[in-house]
N, C-alpha and C positions, 0 to 999 in steps of 0.2 A: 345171391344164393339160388341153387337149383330147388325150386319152389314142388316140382315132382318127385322128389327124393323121395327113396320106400325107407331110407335108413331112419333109426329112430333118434329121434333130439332128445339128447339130453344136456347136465347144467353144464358140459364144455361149449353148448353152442348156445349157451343163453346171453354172448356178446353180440349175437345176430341182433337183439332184438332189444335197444340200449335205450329206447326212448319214453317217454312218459303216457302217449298213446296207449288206448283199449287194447289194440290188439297186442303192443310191445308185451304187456303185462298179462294179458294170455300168453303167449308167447315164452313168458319167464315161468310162468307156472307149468305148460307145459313139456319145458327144459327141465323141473325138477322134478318132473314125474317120473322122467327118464323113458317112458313106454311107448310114446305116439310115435306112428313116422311124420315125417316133416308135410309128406302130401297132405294127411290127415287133416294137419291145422289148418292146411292153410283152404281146402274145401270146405271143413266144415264154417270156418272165415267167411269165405266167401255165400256160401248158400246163406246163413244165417242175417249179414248184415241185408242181403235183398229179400229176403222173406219178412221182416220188419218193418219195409219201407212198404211192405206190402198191404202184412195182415200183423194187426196189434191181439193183446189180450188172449185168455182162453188157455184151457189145459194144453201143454204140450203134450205131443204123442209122439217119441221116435222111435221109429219100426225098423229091425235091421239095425238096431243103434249102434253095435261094435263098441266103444268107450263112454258113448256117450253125448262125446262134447258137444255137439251139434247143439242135445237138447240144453247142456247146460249156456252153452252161449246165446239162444233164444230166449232164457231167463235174466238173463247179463244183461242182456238189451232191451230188453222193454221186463220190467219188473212189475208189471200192471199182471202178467199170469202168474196163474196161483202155484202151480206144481208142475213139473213134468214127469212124466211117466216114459222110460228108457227101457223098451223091450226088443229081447234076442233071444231067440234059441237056446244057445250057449253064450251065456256072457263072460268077455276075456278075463285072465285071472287077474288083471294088473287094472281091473275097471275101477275100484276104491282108490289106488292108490292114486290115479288123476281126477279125481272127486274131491279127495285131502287136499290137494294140493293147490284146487281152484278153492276151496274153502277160506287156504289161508290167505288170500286177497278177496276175495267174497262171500264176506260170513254171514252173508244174508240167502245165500244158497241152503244153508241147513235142515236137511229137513224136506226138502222144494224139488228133489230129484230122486226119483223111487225105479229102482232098478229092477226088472225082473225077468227071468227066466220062461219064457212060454211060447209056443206057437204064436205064428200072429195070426193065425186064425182066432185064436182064441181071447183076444184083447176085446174089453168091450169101450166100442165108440160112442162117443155124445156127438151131436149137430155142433155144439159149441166147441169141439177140441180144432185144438192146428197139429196138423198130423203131417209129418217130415218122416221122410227117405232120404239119405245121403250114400246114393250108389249102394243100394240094393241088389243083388244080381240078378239078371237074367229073370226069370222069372216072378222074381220075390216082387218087382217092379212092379208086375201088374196088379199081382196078389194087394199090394199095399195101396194101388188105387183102385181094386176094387173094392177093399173095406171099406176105406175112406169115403165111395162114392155110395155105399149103403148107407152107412150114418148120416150123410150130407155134409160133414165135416168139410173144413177148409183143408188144404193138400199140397204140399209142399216138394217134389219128387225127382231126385239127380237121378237116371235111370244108369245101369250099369249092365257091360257083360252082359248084352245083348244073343238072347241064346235062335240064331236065324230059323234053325231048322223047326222049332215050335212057334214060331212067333207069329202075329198078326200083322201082315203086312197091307193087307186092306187092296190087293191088287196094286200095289204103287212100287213094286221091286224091277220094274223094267223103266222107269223115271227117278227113282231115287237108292240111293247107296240103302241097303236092308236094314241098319241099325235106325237112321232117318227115316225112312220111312213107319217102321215098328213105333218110335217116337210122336211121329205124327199120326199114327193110326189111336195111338193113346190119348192123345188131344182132343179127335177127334169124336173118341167114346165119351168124356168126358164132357163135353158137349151136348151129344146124346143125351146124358144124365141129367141136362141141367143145369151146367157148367157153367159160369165165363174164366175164361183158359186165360193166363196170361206170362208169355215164352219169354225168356234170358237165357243167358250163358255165362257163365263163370272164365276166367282166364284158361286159354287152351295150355298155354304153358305150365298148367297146374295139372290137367286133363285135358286127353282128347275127348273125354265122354262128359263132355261139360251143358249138355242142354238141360235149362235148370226148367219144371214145368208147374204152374204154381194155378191154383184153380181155387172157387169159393162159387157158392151154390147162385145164382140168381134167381131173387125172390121173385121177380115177375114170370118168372118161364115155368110153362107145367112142366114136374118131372115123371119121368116112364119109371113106371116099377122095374126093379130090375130083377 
């Protein structure tokens, strides 16, 4: 299957996904949402099962959420965090109806995912949260890591839609492609702050905008006010 499809899955293509495996059964639940597109799953997939192997425990925070699922598969996989917290601007009309639907294979979500409506400036961060982006655009990218790098929170960050003519390219646009470099210029703040930065990628054939950039405070390093 074309893994970057913008089309939405629904239960006609829930034979894609036939097997007894985690994701098959996201997968089926996503099928009967009817709402996602198929890219959707299969990124938020992919960011969530390497942010796990990363960073356990701790409130989730997904910023830019769009559906959601990201946050709710961070709960699927390690069930040691208490809640997550799924904020957007504007949240999609059809975001309940893929919430119901994960419910009814895991009713232990109940309750555990709080959707809300608000700037993300305005979300207030703890040191303890894990704070995920999944393809945030253009700007929202940085915005999201610079909350994150205020609170000291761990940060989890697919950057998207990369906007050149605002961006921070740190002098490195006559050595590297402007969206890579901007990327690395972000790392490299984060750093600054205090950071240890640790870089993946997700499958290109999902995205080309697949540099996943995942970071957690280091307690020996002094950090700069920011």
């Amino acid at each position: 299957m074309k893994r970057s499809s913008r089309n939405r899955l629904t239960e006609k293509e829930a034979f894609l996904f036939p097997s007894d495996s985690l994701f098959d059964k996201v997968g089926r639940a996503v099928c009967k949402a009817g709402c996602l597109p198929r890219k959707e799953l299969f990124e938020a997939w992919e960011v969530a099962r390497r942010v796990r192997r990363r960073f356990r425990g701790g409130r989730v925070v997904d910023l830019a959420c769009g559906h959601g699922l990201a946050a709710a598969l961070l709960l699927i996989l390690d069930d040691s965090s208490p809640m997550a917290l799924a904020v957007d601007r504007t949240l999609p009309a059809s975001v309940n109806k893929l919430y119901q639907a994960l419910l009814e294979s895991w009713p232990r979500l109940e309750g555990r995912v709080e959707f809300v409506e608000m700037s993300l400036e305005e979300v207030a961060l703890e040191a303890t949260d894990l704070v995920v982006s999944v393809h945030a655009c253009g700007r929202l990218s940085d915005l999201v890591l610079q909350r994150a790098a205020e609170a000291q929170s761990r940060l989890a960050l697919l950057p998207c839609c990369h906007n050149l003519k605002d961006a921070d390219l740190g002098g490195l646009g006559g050595w590297l492609e402007g969206p890579l470099a901007a990327d690395v210029v972000r790392a490299h703040h984060l750093r600054n702050y205090g950071y240890s930065i640790f870089t993946q990628r997700i499958p290109a054939d999902i995205t080309p905008k697949n540099r996943l950039l995942m970071a957690e405070p280091a307690a020996s390093i002094e950090r700069p006010r920011l």
